[in-house]
N, CA, C, O and CB atoms as a CASP TS submission, in Angstrom:
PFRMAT TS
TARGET T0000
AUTHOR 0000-0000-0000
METHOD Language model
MODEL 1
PARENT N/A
ATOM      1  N   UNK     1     147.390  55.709 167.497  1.00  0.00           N
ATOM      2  CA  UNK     1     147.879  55.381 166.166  1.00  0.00           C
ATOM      3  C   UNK     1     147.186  56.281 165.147  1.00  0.00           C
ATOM      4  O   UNK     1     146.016  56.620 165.322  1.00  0.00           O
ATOM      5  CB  UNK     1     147.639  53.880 165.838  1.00  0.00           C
ATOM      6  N   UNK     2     148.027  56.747 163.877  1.00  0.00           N
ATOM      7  CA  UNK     2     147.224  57.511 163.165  1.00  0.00           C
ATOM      8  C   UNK     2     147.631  56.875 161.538  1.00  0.00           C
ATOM      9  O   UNK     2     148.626  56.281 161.122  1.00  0.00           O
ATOM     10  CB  UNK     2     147.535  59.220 163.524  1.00  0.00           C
ATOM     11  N   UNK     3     146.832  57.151 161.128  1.00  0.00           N
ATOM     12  CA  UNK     3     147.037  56.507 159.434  1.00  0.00           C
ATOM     13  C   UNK     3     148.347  56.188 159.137  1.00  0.00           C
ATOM     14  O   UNK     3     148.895  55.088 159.075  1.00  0.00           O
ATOM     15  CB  UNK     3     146.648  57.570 158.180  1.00  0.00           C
ATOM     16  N   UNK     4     149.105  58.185 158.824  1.00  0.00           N
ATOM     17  CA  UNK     4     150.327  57.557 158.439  1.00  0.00           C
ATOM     18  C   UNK     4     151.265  57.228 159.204  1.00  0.00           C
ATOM     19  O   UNK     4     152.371  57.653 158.869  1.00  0.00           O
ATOM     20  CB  UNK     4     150.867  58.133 157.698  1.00  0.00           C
ATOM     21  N   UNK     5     151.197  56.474 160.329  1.00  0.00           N
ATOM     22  CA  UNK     5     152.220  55.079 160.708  1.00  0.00           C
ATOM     23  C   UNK     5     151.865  54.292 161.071  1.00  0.00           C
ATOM     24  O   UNK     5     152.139  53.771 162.151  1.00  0.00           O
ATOM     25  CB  UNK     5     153.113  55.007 161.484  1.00  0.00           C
ATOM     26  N   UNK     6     150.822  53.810 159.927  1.00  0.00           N
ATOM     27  CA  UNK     6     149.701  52.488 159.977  1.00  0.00           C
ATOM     28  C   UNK     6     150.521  51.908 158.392  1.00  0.00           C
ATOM     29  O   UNK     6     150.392  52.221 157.209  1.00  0.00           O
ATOM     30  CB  UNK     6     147.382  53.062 159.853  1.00  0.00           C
ATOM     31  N   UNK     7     151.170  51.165 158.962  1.00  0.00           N
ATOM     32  CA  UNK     7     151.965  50.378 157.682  1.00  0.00           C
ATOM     33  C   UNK     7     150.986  49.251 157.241  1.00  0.00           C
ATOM     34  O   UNK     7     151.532  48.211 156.873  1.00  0.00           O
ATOM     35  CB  UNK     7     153.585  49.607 158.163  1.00  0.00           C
ATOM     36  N   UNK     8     149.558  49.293 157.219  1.00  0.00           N
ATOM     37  CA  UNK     8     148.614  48.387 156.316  1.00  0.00           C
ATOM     38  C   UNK     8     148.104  49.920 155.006  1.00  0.00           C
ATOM     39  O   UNK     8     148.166  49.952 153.777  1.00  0.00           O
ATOM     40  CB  UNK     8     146.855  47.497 157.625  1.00  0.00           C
ATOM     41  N   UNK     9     147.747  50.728 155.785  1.00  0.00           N
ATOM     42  CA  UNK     9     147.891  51.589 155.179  1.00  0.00           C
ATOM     43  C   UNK     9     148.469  52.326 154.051  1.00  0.00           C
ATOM     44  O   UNK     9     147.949  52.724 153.009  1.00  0.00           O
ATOM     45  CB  UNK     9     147.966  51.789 155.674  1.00  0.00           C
ATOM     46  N   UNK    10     149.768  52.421 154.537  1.00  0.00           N
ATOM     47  CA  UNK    10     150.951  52.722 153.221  1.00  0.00           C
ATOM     48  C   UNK    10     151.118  51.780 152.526  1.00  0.00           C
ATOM     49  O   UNK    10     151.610  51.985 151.416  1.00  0.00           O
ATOM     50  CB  UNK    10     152.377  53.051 153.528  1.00  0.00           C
ATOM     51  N   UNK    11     150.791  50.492 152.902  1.00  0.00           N
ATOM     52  CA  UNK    11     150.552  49.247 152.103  1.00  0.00           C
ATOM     53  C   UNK    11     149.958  49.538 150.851  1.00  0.00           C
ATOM     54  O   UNK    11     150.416  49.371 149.720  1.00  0.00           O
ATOM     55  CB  UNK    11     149.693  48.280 152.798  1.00  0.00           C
ATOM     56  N   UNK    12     148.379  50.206 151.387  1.00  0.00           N
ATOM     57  CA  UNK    12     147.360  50.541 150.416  1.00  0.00           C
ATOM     58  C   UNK    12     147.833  51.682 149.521  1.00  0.00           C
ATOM     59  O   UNK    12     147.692  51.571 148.303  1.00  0.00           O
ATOM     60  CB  UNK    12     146.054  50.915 151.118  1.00  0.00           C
ATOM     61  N   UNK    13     148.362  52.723 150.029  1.00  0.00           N
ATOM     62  CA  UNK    13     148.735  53.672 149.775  1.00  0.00           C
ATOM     63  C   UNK    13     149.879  53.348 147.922  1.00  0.00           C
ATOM     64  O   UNK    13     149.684  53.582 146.729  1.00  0.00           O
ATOM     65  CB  UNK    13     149.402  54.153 151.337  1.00  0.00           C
ATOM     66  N   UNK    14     150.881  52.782 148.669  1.00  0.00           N
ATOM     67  CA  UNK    14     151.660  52.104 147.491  1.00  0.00           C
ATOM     68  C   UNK    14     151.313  51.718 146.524  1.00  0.00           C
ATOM     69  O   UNK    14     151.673  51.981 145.376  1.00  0.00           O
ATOM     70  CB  UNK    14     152.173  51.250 147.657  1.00  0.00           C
ATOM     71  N   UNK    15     150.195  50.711 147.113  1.00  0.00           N
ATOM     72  CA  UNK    15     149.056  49.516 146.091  1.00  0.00           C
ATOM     73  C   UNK    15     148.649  50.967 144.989  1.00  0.00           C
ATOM     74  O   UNK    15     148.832  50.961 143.772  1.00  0.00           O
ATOM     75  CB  UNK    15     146.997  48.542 147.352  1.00  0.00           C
ATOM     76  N   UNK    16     148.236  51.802 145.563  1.00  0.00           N
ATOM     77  CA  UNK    16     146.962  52.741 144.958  1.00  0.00           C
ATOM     78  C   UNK    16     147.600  53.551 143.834  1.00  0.00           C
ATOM     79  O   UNK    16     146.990  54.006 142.866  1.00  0.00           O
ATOM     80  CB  UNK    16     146.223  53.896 146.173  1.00  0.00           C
ATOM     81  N   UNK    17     149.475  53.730 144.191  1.00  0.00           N
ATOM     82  CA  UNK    17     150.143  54.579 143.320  1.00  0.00           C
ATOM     83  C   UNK    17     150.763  53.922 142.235  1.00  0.00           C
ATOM     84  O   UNK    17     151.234  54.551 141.287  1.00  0.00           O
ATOM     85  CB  UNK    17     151.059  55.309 143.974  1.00  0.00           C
ATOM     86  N   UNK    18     150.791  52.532 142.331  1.00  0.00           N
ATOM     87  CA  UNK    18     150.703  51.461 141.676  1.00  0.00           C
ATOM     88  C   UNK    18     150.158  51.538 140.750  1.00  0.00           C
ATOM     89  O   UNK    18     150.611  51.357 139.620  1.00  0.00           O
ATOM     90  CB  UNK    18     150.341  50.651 142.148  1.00  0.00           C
ATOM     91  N   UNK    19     149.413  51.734 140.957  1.00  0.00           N
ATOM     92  CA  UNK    19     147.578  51.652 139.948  1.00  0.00           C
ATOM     93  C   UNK    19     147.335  52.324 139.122  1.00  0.00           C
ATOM     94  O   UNK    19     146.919  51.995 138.011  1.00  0.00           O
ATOM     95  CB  UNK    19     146.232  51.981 140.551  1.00  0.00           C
ATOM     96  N   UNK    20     147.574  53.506 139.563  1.00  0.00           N
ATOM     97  CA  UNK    20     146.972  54.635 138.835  1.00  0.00           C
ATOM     98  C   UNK    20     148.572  55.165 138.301  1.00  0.00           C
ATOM     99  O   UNK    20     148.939  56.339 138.334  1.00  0.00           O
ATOM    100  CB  UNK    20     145.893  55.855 139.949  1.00  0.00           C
ATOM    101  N   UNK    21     149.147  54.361 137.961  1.00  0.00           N
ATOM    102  CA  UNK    21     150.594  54.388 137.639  1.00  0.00           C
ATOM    103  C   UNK    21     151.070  56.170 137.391  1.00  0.00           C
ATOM    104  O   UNK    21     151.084  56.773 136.318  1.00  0.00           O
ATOM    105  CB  UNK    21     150.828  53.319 136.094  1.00  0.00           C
ATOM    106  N   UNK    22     151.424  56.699 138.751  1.00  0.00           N
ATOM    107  CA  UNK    22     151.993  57.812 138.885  1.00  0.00           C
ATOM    108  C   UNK    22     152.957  57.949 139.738  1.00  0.00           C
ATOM    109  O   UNK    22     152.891  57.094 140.621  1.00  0.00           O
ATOM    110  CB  UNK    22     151.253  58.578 139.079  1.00  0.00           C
ATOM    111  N   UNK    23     153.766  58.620 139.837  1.00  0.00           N
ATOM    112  CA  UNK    23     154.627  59.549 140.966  1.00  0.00           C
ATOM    113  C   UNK    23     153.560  60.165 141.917  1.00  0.00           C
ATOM    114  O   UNK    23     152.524  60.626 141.438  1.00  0.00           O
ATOM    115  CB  UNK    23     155.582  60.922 140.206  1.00  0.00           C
ATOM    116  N   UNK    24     153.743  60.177 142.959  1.00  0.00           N
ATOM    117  CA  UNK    24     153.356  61.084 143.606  1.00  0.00           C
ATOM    118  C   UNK    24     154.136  60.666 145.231  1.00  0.00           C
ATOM    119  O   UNK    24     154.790  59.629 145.341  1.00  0.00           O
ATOM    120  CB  UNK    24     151.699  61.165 143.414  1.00  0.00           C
ATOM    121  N   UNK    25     153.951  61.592 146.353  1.00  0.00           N
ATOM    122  CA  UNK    25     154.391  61.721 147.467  1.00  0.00           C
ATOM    123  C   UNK    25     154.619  60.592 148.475  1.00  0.00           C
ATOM    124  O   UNK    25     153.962  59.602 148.153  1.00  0.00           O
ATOM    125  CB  UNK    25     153.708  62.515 147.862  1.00  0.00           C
ATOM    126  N   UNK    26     155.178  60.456 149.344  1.00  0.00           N
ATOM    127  CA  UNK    26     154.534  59.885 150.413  1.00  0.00           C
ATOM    128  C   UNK    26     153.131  59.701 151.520  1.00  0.00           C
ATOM    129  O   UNK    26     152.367  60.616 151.826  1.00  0.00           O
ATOM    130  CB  UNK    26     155.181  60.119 150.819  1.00  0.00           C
ATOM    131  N   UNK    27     153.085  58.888 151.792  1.00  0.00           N
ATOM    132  CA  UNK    27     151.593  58.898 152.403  1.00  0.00           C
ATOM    133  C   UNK    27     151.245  59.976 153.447  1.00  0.00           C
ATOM    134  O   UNK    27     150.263  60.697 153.625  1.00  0.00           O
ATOM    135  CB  UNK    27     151.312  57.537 153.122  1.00  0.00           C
ATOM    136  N   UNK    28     152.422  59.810 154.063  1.00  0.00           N
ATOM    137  CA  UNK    28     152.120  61.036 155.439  1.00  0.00           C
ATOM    138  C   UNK    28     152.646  62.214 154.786  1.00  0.00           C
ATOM    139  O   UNK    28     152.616  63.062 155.678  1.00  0.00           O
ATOM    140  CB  UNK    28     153.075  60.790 157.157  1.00  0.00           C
ATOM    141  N   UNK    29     153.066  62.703 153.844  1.00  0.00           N
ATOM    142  CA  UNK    29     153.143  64.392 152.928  1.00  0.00           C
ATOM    143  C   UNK    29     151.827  64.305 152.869  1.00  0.00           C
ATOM    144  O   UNK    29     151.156  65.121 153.501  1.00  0.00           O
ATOM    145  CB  UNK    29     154.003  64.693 151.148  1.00  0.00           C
ATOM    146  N   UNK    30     151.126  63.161 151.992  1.00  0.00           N
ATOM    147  CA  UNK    30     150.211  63.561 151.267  1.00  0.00           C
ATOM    148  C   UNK    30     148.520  63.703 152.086  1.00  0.00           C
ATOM    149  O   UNK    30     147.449  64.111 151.635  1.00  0.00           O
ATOM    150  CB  UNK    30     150.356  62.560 150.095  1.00  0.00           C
ATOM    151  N   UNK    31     149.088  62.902 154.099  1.00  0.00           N
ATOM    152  CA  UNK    31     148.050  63.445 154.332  1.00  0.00           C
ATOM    153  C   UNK    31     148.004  64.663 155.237  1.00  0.00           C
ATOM    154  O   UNK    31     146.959  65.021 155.780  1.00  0.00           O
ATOM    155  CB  UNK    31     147.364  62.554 154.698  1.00  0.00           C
ATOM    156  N   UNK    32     149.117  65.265 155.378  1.00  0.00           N
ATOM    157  CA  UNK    32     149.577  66.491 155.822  1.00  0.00           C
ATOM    158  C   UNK    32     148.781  67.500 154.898  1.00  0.00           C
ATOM    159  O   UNK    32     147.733  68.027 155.270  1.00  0.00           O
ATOM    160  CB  UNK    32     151.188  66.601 155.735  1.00  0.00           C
ATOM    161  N   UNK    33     149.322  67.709 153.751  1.00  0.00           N
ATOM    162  CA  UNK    33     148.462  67.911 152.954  1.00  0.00           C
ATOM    163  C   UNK    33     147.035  68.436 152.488  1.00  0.00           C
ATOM    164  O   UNK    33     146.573  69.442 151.950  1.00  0.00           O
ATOM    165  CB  UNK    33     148.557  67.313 152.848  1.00  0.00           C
ATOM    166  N   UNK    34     146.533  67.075 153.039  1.00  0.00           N
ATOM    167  CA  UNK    34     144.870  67.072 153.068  1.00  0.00           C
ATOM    168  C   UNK    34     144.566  67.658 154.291  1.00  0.00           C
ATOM    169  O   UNK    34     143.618  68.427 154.135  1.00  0.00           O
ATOM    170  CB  UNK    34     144.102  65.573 152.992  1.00  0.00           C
ATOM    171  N   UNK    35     145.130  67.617 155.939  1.00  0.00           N
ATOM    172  CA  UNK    35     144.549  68.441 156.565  1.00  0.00           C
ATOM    173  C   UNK    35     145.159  70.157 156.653  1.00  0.00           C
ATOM    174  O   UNK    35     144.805  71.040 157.434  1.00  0.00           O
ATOM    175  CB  UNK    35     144.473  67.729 157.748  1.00  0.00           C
ATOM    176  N   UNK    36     145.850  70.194 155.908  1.00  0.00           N
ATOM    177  CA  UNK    36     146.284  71.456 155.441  1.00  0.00           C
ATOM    178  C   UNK    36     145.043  72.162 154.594  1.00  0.00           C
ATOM    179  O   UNK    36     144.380  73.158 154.884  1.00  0.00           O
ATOM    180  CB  UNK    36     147.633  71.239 154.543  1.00  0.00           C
ATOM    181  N   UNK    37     144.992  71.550 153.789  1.00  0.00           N
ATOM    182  CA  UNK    37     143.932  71.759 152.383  1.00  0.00           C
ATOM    183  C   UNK    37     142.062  72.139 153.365  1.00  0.00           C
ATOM    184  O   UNK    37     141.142  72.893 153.048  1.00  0.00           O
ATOM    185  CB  UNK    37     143.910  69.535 151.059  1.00  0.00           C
ATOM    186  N   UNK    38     142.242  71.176 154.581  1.00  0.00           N
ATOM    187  CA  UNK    38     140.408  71.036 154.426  1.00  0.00           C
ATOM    188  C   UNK    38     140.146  71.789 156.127  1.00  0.00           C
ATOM    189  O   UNK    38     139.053  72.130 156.578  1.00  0.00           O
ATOM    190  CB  UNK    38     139.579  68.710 154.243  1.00  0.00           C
ATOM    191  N   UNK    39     141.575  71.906 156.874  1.00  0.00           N
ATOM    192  CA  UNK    39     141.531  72.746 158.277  1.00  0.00           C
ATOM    193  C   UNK    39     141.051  74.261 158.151  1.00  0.00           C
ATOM    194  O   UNK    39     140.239  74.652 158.990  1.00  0.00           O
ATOM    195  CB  UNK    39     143.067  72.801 158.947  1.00  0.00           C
ATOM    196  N   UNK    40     141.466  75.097 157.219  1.00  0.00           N
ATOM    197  CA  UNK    40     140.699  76.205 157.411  1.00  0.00           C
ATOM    198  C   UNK    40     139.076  75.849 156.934  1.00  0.00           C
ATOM    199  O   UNK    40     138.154  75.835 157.749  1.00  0.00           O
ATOM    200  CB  UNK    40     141.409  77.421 156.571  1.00  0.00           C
ATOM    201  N   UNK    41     138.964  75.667 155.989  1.00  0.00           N
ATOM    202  CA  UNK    41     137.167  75.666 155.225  1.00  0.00           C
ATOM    203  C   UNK    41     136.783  75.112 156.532  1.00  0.00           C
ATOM    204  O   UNK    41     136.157  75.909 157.231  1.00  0.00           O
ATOM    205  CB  UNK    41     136.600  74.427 153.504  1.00  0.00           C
ATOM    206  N   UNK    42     137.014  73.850 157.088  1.00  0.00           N
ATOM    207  CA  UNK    42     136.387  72.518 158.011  1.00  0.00           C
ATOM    208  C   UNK    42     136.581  74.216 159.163  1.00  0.00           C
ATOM    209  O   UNK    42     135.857  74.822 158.373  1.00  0.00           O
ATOM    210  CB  UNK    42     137.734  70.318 158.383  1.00  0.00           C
ATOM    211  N   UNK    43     136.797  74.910 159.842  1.00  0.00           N
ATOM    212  CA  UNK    43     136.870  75.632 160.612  1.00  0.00           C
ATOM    213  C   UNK    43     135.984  76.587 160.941  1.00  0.00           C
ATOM    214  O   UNK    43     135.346  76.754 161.980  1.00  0.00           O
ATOM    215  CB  UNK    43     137.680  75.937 160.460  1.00  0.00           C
ATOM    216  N   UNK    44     136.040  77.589 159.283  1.00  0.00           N
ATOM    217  CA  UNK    44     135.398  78.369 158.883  1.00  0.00           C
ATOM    218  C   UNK    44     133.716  77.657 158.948  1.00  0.00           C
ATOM    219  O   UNK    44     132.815  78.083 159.671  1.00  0.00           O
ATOM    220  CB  UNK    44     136.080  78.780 157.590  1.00  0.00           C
ATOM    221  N   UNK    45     133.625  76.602 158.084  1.00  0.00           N
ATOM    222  CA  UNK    45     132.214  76.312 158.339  1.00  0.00           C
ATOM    223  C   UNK    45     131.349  75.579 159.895  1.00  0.00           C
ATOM    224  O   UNK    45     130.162  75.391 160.159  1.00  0.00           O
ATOM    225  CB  UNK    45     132.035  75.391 157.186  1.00  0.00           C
ATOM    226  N   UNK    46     132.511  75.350 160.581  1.00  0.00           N
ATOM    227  CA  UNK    46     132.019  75.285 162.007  1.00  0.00           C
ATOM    228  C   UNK    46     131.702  75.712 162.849  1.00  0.00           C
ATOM    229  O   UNK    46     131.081  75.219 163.790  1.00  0.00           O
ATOM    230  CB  UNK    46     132.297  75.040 162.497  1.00  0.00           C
ATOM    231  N   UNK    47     132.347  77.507 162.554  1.00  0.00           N
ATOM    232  CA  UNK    47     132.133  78.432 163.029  1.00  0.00           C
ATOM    233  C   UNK    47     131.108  79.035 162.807  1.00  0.00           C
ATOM    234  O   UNK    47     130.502  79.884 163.460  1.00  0.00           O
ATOM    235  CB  UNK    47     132.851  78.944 162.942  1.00  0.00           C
ATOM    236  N   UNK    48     130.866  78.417 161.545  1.00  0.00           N
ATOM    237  CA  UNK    48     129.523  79.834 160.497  1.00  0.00           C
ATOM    238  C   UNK    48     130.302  80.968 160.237  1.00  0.00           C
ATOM    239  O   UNK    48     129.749  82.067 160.198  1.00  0.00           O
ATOM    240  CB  UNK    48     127.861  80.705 161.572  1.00  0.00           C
ATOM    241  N   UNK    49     131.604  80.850 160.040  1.00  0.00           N
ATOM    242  CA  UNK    49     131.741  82.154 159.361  1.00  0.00           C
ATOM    243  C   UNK    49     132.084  81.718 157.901  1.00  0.00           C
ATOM    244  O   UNK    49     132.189  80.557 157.503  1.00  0.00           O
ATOM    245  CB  UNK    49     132.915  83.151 160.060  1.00  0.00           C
ATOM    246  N   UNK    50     132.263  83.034 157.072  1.00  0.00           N
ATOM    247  CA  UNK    50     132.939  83.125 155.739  1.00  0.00           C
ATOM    248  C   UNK    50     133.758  82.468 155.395  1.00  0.00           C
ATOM    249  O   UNK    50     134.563  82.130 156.264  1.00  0.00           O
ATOM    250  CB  UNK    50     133.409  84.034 155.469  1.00  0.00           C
ATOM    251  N   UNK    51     133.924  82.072 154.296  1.00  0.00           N
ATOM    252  CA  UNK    51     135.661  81.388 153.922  1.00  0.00           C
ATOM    253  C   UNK    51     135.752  82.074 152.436  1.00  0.00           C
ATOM    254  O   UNK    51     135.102  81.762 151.438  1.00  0.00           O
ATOM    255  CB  UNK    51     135.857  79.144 153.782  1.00  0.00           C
ATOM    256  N   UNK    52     136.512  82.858 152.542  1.00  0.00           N
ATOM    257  CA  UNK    52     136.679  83.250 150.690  1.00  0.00           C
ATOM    258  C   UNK    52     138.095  83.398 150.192  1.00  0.00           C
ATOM    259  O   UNK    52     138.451  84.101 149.246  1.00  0.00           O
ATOM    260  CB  UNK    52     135.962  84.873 150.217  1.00  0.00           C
ATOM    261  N   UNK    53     138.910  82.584 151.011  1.00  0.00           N
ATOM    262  CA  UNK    53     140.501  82.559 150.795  1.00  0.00           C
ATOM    263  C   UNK    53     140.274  81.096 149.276  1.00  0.00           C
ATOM    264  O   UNK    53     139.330  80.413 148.878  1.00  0.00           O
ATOM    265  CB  UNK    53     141.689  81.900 152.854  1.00  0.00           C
ATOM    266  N   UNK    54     141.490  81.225 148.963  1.00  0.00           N
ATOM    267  CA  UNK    54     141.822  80.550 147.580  1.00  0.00           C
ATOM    268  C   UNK    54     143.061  79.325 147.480  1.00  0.00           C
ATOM    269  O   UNK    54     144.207  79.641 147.798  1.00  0.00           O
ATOM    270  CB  UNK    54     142.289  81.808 146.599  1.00  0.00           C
ATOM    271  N   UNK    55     142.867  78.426 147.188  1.00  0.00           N
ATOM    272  CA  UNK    55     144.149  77.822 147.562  1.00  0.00           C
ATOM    273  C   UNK    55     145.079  77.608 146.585  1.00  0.00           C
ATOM    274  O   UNK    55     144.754  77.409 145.414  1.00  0.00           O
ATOM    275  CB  UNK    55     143.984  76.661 148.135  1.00  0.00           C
ATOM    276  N   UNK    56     146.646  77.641 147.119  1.00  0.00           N
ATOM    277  CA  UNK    56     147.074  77.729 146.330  1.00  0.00           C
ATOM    278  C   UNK    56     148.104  76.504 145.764  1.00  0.00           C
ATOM    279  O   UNK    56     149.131  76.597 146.437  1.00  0.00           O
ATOM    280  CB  UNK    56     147.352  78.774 146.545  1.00  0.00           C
ATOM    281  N   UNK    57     148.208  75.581 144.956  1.00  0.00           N
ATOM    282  CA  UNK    57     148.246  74.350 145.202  1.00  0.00           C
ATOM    283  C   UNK    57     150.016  74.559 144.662  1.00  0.00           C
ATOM    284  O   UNK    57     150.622  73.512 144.887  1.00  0.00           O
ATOM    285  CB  UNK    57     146.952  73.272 144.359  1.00  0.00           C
ATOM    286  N   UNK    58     150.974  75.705 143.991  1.00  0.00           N
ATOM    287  CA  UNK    58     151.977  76.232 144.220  1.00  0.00           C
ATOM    288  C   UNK    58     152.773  75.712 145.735  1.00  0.00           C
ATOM    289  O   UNK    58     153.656  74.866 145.879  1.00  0.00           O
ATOM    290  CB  UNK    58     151.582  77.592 144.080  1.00  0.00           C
ATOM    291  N   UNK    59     152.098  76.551 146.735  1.00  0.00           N
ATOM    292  CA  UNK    59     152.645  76.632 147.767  1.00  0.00           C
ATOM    293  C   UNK    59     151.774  76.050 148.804  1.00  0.00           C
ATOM    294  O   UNK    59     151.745  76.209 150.024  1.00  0.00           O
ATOM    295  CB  UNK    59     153.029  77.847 147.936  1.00  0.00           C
ATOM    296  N   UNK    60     151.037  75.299 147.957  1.00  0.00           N
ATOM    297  CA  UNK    60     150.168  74.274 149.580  1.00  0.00           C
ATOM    298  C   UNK    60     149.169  75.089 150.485  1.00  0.00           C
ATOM    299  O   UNK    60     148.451  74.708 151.409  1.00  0.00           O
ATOM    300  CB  UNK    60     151.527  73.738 151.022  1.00  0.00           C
ATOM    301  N   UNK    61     149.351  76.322 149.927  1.00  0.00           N
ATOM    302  CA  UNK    61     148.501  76.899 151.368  1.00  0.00           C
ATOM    303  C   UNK    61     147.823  77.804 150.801  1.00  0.00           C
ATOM    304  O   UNK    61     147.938  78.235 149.654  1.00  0.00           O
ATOM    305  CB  UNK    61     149.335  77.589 152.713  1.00  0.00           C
ATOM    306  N   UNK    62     146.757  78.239 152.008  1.00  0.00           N
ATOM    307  CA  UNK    62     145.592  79.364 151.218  1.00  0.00           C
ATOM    308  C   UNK    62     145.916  80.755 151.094  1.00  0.00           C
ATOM    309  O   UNK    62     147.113  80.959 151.299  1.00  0.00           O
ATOM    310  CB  UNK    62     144.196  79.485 151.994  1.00  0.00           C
ATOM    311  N   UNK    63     145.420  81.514 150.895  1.00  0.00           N
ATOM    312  CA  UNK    63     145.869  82.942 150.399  1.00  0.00           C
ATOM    313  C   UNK    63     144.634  83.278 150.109  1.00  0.00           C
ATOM    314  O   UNK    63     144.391  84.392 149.645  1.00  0.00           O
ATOM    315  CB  UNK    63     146.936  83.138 149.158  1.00  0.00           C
TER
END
């Protein structure tokens, strides 16, 4: 089982967009997303190498 098709979850998820009274995505975009966003750096620093790419929040991805 993984978060997003953990319907207590999107529960929270809803609750949270609720709240902070905005638009925003679905739960599983938005955690696609996040391991989009933190898989290269989380990589790069596991490796010990460099990371000096930029992200680009346009097109979701680094450059």
């Amino acid at each position: 089982m993984s978060f997003d098709d953990d319907a207590a979850m999107q529960k929270k998820w809803k609750a949270f967009v609720r709240k902070i009274d905005t638009k925003t995505d679905d739960y599983s975009t938005v955690l696609k997303t996040i391991k989009t966003f933190l898989a290269k750096p989380f990589t790069a620093a596991v490796e010990a190498k460099k990371f000096t790419e930029q992200w680009s929040a346009d097109s979701g991805n680094w450059m």
